[in-house]
C-alpha positions as CSV (number, residue, x, y, z in Angstrom):
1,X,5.3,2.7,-3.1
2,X,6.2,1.0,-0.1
3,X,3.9,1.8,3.2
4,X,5.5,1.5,6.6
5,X,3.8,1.7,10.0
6,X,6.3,2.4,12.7
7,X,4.4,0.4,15.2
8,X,4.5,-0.3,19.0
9,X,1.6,-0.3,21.7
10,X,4.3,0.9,23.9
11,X,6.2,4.7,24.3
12,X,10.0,5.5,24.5
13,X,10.8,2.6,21.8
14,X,12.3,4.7,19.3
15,X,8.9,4.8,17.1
16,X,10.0,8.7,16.4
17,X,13.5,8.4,16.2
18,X,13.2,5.3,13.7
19,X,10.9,6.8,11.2
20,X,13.0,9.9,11.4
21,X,16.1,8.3,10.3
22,X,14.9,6.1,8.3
23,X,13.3,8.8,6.3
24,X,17.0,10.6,6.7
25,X,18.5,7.4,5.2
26,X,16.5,7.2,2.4
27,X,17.2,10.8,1.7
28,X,20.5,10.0,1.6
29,X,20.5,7.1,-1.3
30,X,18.4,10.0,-3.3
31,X,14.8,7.5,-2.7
32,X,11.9,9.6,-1.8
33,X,10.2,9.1,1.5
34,X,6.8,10.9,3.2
35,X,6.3,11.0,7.1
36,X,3.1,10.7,8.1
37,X,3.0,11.8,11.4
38,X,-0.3,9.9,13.0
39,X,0.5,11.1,16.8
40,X,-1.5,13.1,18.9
41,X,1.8,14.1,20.9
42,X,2.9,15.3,17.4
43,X,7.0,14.8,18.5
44,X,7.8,14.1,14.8
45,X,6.2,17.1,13.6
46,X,7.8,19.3,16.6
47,X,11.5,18.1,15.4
48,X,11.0,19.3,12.1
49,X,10.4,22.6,13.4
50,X,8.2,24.8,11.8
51,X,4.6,21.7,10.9
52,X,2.8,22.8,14.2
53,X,0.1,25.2,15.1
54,X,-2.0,25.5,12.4
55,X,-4.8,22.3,12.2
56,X,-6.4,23.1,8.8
57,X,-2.8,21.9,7.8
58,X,-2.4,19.1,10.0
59,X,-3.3,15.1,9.3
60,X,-6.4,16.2,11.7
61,X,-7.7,17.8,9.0
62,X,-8.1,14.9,6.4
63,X,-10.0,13.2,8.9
64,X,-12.4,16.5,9.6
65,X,-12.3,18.3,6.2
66,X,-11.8,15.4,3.9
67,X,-8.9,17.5,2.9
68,X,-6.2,15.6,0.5
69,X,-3.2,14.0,1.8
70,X,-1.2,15.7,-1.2
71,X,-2.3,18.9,0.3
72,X,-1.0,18.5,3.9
73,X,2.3,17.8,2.5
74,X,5.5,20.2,3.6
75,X,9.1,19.9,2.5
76,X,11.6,18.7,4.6
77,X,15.3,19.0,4.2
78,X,17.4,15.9,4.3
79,X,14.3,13.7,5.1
80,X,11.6,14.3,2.2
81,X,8.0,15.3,2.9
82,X,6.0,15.7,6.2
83,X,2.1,15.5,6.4
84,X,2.3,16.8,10.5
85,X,0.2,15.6,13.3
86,X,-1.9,18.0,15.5
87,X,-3.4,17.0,19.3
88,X,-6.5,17.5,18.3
89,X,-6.2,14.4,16.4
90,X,-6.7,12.6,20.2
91,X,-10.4,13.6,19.1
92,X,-10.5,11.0,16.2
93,X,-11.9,8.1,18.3
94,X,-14.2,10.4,19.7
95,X,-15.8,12.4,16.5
96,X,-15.6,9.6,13.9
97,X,-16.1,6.1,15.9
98,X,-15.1,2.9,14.8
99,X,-16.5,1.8,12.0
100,X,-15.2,0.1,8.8
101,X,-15.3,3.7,7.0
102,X,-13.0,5.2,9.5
103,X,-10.6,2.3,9.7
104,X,-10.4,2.3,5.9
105,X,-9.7,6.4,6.1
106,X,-5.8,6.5,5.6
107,X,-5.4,3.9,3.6
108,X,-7.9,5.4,0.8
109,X,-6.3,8.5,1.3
110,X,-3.0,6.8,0.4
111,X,-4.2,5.4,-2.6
112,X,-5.7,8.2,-3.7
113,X,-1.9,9.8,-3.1
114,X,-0.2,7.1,-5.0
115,X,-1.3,8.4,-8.3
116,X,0.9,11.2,-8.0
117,X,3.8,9.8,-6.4
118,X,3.8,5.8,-7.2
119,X,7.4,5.3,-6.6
120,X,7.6,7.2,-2.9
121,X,7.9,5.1,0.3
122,X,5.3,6.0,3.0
123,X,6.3,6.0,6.9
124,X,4.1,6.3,9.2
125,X,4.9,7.4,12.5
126,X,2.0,5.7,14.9
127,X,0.6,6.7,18.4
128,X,1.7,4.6,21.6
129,X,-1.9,2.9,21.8
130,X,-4.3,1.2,20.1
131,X,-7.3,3.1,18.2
132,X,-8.5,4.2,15.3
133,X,-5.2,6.7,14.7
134,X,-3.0,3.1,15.1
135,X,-5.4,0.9,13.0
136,X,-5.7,3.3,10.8
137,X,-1.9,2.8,10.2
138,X,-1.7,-0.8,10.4
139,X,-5.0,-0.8,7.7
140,X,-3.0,0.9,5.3
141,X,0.3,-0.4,5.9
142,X,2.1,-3.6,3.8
143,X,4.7,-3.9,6.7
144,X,5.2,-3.0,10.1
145,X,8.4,-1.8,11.5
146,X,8.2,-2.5,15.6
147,X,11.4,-1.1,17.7
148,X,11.8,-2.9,20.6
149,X,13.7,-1.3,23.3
150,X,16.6,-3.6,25.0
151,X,14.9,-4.4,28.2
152,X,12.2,-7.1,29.4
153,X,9.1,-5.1,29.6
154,X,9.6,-4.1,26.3
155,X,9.8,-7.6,25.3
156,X,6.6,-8.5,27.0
157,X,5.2,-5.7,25.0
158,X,6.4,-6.9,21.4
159,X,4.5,-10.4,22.6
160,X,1.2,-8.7,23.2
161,X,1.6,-6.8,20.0
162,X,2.0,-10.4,18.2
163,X,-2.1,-10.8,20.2
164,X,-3.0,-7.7,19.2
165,X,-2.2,-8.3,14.9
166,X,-3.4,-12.5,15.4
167,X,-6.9,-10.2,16.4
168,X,-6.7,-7.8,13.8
169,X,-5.4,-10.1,11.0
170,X,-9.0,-11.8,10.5
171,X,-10.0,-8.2,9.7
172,X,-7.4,-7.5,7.3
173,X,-8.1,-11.4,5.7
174,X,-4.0,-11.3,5.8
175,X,-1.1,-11.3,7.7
176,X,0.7,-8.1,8.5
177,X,4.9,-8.5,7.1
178,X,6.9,-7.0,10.0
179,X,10.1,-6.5,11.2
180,X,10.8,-6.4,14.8
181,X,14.2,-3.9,15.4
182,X,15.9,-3.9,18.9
183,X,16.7,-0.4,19.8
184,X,18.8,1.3,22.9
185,X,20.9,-2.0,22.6
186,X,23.8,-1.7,24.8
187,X,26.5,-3.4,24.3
188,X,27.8,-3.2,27.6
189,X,25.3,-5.0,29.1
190,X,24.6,-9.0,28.9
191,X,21.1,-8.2,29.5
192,X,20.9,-6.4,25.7
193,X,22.4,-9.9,24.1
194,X,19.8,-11.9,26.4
195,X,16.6,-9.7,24.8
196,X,18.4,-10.6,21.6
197,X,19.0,-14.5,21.8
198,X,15.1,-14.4,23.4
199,X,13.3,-12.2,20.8
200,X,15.6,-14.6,18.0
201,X,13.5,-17.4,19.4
202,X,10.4,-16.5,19.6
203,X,10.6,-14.3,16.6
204,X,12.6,-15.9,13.9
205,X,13.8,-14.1,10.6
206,X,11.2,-11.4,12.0
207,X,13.6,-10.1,13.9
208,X,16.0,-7.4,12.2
209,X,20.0,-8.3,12.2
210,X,20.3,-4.7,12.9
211,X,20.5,-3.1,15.6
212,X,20.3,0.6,17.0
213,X,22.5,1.1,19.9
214,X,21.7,2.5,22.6
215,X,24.0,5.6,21.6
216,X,24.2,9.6,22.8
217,X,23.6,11.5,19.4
218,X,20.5,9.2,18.6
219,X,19.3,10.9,21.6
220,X,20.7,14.4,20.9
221,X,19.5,15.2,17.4
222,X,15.8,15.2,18.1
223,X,16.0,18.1,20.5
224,X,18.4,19.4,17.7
225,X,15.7,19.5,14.8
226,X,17.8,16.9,12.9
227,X,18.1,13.7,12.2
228,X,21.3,11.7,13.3
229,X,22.9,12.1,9.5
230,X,23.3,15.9,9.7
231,X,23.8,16.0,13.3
232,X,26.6,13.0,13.7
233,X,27.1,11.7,10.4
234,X,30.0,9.4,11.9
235,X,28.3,8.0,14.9
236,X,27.3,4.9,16.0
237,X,23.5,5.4,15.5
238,X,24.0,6.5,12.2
239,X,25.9,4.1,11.0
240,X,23.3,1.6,12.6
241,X,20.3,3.5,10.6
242,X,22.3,3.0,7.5
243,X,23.0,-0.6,8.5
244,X,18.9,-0.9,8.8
245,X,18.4,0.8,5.6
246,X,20.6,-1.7,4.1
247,X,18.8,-4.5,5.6
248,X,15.1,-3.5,4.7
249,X,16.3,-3.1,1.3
250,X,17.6,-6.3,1.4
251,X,14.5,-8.2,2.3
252,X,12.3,-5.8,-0.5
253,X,10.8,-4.6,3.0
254,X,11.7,-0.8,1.7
């Protein structure tokens, strides 16, 4: 069971949109995939429809309830499973502090889930900041996926995340695997292949071979319900999620 955390300290990378159709693409090669959706803003949850309003059936309530992951879990078509977020969960730093207990929370819960589904991958949608929602994520996660959007404050980001995980990392008494995937690349542009050759430089192998482009039915089948397979099975961005699929696979990442 592999466990992803679809990681970025920043919004508007294509966190969402990335475990979405990677979940899709999965689906698609007939491998089994759960979406944790770890979000306060709950946007994963709200494309698939019909996972909000009630938050004795949200992730919210395995924090509060000690309910089971395995119980949380709702079907979704052409992705696999969703456990949806809730906003209460913003009141998890609040309610449960800090504390090793806490920070250990998911990833016990995971475990605890793997017994009935060894062979499923986990992705885990994150928040766009860092507490005990996001470390609870990167504590249960073997691998970090981090989108990158095409631009230089977006870069400057994916550099403070490598601070943030050098911090955490003593923690964890390991290093984190990730993948760093450039997203909204436009080809257009020069400035897209500078972020490229830049982030190649600093980040090595790290840094996916894949990219998604910055491309109009990537940004259309959210507000759809749908992920970009059954909403533009020929586009661009899906051929680019398929293209990352292939890749992750490649590497044993997925």
């Amino acid at each position: 069971m592999a466990r992803i955390a679809v990681f970025n300290q920043k919004g508007g990378v294509g966190k969402t949109t990335t475990t979405l159709n990677l979940g899709a693409a999965l689906a698609r090669r007939q491998r089994s995939a759960l979406l944790v959706d770890l979000d306060p803003q709950a946007h994963l949850s709200s494309i698939h429809g019909k996972a909000l309003g009630n938050v004795a059936a949200s992730a919210f309530a395995f924090y509060r309830d000690n309910t089971p992951l395995a119980a949380l879990e709702i079907d979704w078509a052409g992705v696999g499973r969703l456990i949806p977020a809730h906003a209460e969960l913003i009141r998890v730093d609040s309610v449960f502090g800090k504390g090793p207990n806490i920070l250990n929370r998911l990833n016990q819960g995971l475990n605890d889930l793997a017994a009935t589904a060894p062979d499923r991958s986990i992705l885990i949608d994150c928040c766009p900041f860092l507490g005990v929602l996001s470390l609870n994520a990167v504590f249960a996660a073997e691998r970090l996926l981090i989108p990158v959007a095409s631009d230089f404050l977006s870069m400057r980001g994916a550099l403070q995340i490598e601070h943030t995980l050098s911090a955490i990392e003593p923690v964890l008494k390991r290093r984190v695997e990730r993948s760093y995937l450039l997203t909204r690349f436009d080809r257009r542009r020069n400035m897209s292949y500078e972020i490229q050759k830049r982030m190649r430089e600093r980040f090595g192998e790290e840094l996916c071979e894949t990219v998604i482009s910055e491309n109009v039915a990537v940004a259309e089948a959210p507000a759809m319900g749908r992920d970009i397979f059954s909403h533009a099975e020929s586009s661009r961005g899906a051929q680019d999620y398929a293209a990352l699929l292939d890749e992750l696979a490649s590497k044993k990442f997925v």
